[in-house]
C-alpha positions in Angstrom: 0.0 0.0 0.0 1.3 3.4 -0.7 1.6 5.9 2.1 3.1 9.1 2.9 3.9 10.9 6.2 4.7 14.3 6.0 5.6 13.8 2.1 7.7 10.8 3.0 6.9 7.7 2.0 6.4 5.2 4.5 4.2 1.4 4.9 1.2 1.5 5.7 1.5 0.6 9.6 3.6 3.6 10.0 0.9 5.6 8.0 -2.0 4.3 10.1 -0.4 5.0 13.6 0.4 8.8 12.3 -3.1 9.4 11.3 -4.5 7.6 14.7 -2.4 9.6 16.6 -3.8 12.7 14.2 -7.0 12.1 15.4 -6.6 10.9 18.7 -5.7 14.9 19.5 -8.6 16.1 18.0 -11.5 17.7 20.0 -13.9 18.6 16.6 -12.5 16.3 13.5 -14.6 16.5 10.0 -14.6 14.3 7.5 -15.1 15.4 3.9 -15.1 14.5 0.6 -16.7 11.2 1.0 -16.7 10.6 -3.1 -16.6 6.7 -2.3 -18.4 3.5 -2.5 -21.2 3.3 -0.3 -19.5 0.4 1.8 -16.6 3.7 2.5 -19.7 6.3 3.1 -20.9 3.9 5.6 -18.1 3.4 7.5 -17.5 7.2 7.5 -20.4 7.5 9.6 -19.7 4.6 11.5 -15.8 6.1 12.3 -17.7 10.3 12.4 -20.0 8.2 15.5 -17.0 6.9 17.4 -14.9 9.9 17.4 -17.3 12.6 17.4 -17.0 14.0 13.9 -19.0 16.4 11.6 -19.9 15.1 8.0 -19.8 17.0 4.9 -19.4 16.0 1.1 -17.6 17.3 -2.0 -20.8 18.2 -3.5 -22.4 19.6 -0.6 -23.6 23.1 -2.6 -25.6 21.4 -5.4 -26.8 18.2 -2.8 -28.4 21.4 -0.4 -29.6 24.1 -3.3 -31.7 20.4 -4.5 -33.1 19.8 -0.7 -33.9 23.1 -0.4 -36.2 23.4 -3.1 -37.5 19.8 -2.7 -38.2 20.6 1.1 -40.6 23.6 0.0 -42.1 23.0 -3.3 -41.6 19.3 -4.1 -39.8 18.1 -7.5 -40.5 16.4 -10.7 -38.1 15.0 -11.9 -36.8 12.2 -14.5 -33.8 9.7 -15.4 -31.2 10.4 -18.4 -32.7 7.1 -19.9 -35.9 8.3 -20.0 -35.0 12.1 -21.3 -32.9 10.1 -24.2 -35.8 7.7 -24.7 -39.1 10.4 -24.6 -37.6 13.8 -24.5 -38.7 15.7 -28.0 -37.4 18.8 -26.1 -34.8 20.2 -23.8 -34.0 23.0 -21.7 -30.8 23.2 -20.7 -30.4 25.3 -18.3 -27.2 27.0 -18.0 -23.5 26.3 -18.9 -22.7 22.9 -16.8 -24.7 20.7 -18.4 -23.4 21.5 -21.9 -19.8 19.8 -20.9 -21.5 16.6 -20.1 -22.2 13.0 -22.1 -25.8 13.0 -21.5 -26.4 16.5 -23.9 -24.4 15.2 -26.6 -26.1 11.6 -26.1 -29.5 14.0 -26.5 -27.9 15.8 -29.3 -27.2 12.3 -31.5 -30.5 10.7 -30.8 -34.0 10.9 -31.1 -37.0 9.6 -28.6 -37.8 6.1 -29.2 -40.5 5.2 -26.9 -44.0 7.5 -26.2 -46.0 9.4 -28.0 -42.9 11.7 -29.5 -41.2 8.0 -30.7 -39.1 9.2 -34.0 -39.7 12.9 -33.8 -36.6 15.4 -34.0 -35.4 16.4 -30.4 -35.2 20.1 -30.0 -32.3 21.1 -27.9 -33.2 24.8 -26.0 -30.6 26.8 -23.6 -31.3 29.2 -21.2 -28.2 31.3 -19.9 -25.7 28.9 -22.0 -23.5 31.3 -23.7 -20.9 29.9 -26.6 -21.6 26.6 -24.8 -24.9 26.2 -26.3 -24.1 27.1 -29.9 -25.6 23.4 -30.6 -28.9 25.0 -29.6 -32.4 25.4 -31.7 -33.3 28.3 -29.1 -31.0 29.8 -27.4 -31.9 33.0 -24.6 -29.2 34.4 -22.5 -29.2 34.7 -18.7 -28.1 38.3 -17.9 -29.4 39.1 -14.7 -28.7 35.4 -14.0 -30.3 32.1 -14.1 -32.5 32.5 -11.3 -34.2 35.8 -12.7 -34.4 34.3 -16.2 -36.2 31.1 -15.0 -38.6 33.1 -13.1 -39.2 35.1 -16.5 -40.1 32.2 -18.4 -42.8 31.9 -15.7 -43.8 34.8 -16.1 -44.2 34.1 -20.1 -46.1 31.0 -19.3 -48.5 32.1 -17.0 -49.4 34.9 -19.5 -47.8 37.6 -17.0 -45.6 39.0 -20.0 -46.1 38.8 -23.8 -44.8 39.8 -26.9 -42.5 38.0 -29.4 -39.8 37.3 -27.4 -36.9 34.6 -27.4 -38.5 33.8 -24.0 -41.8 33.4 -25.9 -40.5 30.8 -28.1 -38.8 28.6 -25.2 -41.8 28.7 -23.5 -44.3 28.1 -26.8 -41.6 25.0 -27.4 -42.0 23.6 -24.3 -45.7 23.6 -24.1 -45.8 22.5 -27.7 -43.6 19.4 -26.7 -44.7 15.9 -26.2 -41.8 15.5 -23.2 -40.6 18.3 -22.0 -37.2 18.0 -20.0 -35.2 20.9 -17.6 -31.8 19.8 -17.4 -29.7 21.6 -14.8 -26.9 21.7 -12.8 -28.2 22.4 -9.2 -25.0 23.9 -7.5 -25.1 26.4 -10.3 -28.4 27.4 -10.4 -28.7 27.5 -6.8 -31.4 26.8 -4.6 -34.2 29.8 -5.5 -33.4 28.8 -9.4 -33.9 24.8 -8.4 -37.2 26.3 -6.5 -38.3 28.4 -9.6 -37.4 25.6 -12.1 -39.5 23.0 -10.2 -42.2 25.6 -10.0 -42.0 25.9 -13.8 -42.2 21.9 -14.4 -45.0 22.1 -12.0 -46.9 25.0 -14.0 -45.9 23.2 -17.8 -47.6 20.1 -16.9 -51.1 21.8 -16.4 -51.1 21.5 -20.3 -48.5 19.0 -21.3 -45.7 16.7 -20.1 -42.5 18.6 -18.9 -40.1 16.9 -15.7 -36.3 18.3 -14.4 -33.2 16.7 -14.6 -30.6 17.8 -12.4 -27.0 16.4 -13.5 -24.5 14.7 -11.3 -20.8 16.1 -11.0 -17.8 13.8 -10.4 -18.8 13.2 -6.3 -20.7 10.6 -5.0 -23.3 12.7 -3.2 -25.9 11.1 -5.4 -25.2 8.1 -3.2 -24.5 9.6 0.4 -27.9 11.0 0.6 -29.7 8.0 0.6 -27.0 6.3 3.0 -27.0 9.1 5.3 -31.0 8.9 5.4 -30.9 4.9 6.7 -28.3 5.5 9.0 -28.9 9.2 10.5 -32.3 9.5 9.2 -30.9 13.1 8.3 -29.1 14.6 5.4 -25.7 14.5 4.7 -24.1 17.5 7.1 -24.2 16.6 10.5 -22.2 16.0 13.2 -21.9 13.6 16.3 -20.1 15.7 18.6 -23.0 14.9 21.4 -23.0 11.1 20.2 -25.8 11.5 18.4 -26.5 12.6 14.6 -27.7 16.6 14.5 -28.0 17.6 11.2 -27.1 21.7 10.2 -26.3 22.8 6.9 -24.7 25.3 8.1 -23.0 24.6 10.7 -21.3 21.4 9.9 -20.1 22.8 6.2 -16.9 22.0 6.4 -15.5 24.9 4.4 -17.2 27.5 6.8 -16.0 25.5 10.0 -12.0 25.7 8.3 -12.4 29.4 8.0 -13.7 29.9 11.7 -11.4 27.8 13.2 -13.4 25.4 14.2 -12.0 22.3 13.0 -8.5 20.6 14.1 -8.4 17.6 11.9 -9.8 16.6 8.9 -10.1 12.8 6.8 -10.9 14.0 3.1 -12.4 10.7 1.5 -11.9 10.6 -2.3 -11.7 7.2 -3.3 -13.4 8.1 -6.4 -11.6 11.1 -8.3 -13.0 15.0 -6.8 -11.2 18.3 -6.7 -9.6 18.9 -3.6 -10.8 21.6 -1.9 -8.4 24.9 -1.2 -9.2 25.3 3.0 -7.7 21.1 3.3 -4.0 22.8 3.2 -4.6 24.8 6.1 -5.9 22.3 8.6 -4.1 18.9 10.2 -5.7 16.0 7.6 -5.4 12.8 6.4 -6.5 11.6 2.8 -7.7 8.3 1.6 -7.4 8.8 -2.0 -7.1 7.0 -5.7 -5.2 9.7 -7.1 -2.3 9.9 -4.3 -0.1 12.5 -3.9 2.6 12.9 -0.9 2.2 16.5 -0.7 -1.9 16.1 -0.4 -1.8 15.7 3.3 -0.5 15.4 6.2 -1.2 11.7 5.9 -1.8 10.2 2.8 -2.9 6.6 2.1 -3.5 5.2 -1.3 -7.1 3.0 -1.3 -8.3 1.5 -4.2 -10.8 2.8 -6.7 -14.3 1.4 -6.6 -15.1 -0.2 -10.3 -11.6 0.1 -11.4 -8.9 -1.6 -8.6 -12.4 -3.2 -6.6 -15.7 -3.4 -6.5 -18.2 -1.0 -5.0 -21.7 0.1 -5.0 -22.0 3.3 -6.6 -24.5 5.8 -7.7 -25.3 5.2 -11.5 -26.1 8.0 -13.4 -28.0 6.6 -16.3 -30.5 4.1 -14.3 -30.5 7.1 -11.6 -29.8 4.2 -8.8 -27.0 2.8 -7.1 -25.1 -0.1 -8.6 -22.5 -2.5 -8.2 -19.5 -2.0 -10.4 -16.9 -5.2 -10.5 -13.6 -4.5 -10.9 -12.6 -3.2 -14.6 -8.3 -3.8 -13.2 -8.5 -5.5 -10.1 -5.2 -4.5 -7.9 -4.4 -5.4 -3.9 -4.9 -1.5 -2.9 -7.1 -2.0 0.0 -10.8 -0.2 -0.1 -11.0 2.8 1.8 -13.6 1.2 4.1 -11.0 -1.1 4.9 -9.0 1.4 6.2 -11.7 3.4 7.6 -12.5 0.4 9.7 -8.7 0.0 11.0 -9.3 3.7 12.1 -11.9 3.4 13.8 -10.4 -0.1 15.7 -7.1 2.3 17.0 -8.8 5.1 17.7 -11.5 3.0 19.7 -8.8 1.0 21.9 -6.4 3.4 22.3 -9.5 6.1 23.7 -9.9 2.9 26.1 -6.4 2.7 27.1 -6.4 6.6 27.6 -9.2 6.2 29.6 -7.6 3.5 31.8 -4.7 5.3 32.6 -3.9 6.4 35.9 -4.7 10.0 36.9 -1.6 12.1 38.4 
């Protein structure tokens, strides 16, 4: 197993005693990242339990802007199979989705199942810029994506007229047999998820229309149902008391960094994410893929779920989680593995602390 301490490389023994001893200081560790398996996302929580962390995930702005809205005005919502197999048009809805395999998947095909089976898809952007050159309709977002949504809205509720580019969208999207919103929720945000649900909602008073929010490179997708069976919360919350309290706010790791609230961190990237600026400045250990010795303080290479092991993960086109066997099997160990070894240290040697005599 490859392991650094300090930027030397070390074995893994040596690595695991530094980071136990890490964390065995700590009065209010995090740990982030969590773009695992969900056998690794399980065992975070099981490890955050035992020593009192907070949780927070890579993906953590779009996973809350989507549970805001959701938590207020409800969703509906699709799968990228059915949008490739019904959808005759399609909003996208700013510049994210654009750079992503499911719009050029919806640019080569056409519906093959429903009422719109064999008709030409119409591909729409709102706020896209050069990124949506590929588009039938195209608006731009000036005041931002949020303002624009609620101005198409406004065009379908018969609020504004006139023959406008946001006229069009909206006359396409009523016109269409399966109407899809495709988004990226951390870059809409939370009022433009709340707006666009609101939209979907308003569109299917005369036709069919759901959202589609796309999935980025984290596994969040897959800790929010794990963190629902075993904290029955969301994903940010912390155990500092010993039991689960969920706070958006509080327990984002990024504010917490910058107030000085944290002393150790465990960044959990199993699965390729980008590494967040703040994990420099705090006492860490990674359990990563992609290792680097500089990356942390500690740094231990785990295997990469579907590529070096297997490992239930969230699925993007069947919108579920899946197991994915091994593509290169190697003997990295899984980063549950390792999270369980953690958890075993710090465990017995808080018991041995505990058992020592007082002075």
């Amino acid at each position: 197993m490859a392991a650094w301490v300090k930027g030397g490389a070390t074995d893994a023994d040596t690595a695991i005693g530094a980071a136990v001893s890490l964390l065995a200081k700590a009065r209010a560790p995090v740990i982030a990242g969590l773009s695992a398996d969900v056998a690794a996302i399980r065992a975070a929580y099981d490890l955050a339990g035992r020593i009192g962390a907070s949780i927070d995930t890579a993906g953590a702005v779009g996973t809350y802007a989507e549970l805001g809205a959701l938590s207020r005005v409800g969703a509906i919502t699709s799968t990228p199979a059915e949008a490739v197999g019904r959808a005759d048009a399609v909003l996208v809805v700013g510049a994210a989705p654009w750079r992503t395999a499911l719009v050029k998947r919806l640019s080569e095909t056409k519906p093959v199942r429903g009422r719109a089976a064999g008709a030409d898809r119409a591909l729409l952007a709102l706020g896209a810029g050069a990124d949506g050159a590929k588009a039938a309709s195209s608006y731009p977002a000036e005041d931002g994506l949020a303002e624009a949504v609620a101005e198409l809205r406004a065009y379908a509720k018969g609020h504004l007229a006139g023959d406008t580019p946001q006229a069009k969208l909206v006359a396409q999207l009523t016109a269409a047999q399966y109407g899809v919103l495709l988004y990226d929720p951390a870059e809409l945000g939370e009022l433009g998820v709340e707006m666009l649900q609101a939209f979907a909602m308003e569109l299917n008073e005369t036709t069919r229309c759901f959202t589609l929010a796309i999935s980025g490179p984290d596994q969040d997708r897959a800790v929010v149902p794990v963190a629902a069976w075993m904290t029955g919360q969301a994903p940010r919350s912390g155990f500092g008391r010993r039991v689960p309290e969920h706070d958006p706010w509080r327990f984002d790791v990024a504010r917490q960094v910058a107030a000085g609230e944290v002393d150790a961190v465990i960044w959990l990237a199993a699965l390729p994410v980008e590494r967040p600026d703040w994990l420099a400045s705090v006492p860490s250990v990674a359990l990563v893929a992609e290792a680097e010795a500089s990356l942390a303080d500690v740094v231990i290479a785990v295997g990469r779920p579907g590529r070096d092991l297997g490992g239930v993960l969230w699925n993007e086109q069947r919108a579920a989680l899946t197991y994915w066997p091994a593509s290169a099997p190697t003997d990295l160990p899984s980063a549950a593995s390792v999270l369980g070894t953690l958890r075993e240290r710090l465990v017995t040697a808080g018991a041995a602390s505990r058992s020592e005599p007082a002075c």
